[in-house]
N, C-alpha and C positions, 0 to 999 in steps of 0.2 A: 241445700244440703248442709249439714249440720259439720264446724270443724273436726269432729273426731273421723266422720264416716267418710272424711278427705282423707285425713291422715293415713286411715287404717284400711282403704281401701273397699269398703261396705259402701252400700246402694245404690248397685246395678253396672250396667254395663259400660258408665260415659268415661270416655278415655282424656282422665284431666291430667293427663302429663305425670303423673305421679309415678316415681323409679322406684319399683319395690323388689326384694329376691335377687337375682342372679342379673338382673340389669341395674341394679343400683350403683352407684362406685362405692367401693371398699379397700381397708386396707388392715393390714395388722400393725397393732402397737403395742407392747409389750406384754404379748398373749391375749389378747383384745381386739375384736373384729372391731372393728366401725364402718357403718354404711351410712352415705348421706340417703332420705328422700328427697327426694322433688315434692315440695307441697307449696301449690300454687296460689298466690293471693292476689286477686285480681288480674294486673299484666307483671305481678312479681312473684318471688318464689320465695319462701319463708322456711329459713334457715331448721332442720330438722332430721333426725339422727337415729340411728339405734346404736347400741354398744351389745357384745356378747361376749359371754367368755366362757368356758366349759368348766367348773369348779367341781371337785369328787363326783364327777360322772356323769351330771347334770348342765344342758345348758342355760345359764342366765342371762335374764336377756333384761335391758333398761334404754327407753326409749324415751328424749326428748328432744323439745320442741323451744326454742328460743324466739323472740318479738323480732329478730333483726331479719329484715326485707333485701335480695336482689333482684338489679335489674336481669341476670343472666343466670341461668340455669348448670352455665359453666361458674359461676360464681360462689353461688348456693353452695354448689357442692364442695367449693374448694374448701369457704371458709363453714359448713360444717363438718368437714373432717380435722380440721382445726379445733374447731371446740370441742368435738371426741376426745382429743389429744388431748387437748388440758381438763376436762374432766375425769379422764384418768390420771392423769398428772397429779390431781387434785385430791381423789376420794379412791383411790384403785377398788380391791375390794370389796370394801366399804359400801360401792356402789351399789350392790345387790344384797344388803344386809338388810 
């Protein structure tokens, strides 16, 4: 299976651990959802994120994906909500221009 249709949750039914929607963890930061996924890379999980924010009415939505690998799923998550953080820190915004 192809890395996007891990990512995004496309093709079929195989349950690869991936936390999407209302099971994912999330948090707000300065008007800014962030959710970690779960995207599994072998026996590790690879660090990977959505950002959202509601600007004039609409929601935006910006989704990535960084190279860096944990051992634990508790991990994963922790440190991409981390890099949410500072990618807002960084581009607020911006982000969705």
């Amino acid at each position: 299976m192809s890395f996007w249709k891990k990512l995004f949750g496309a093709g079929g039914g195989d349950d690869s651990g991936v936390a999407t929607g209302t099971n994912a963890p999330q948090e707000v930061y300065k008007g800014f959802t962030i959710r970690a996924t779960l995207l599994p890379a072998g026996s590790e999980f690879q660090l990977a994120g959505t950002i959202e924010k509601e600007i004039d009415g609409a929601l935006k939505r910006h989704d990535f994906v960084r190279a860096d690998r944990f051992g634990s799923k508790e991990d994963a998550q922790t440190y991409t909500l981390a890099k949410g953080r500072q990618i807002v820190d960084e581009q607020g915004d911006r982000l969705f221009g």
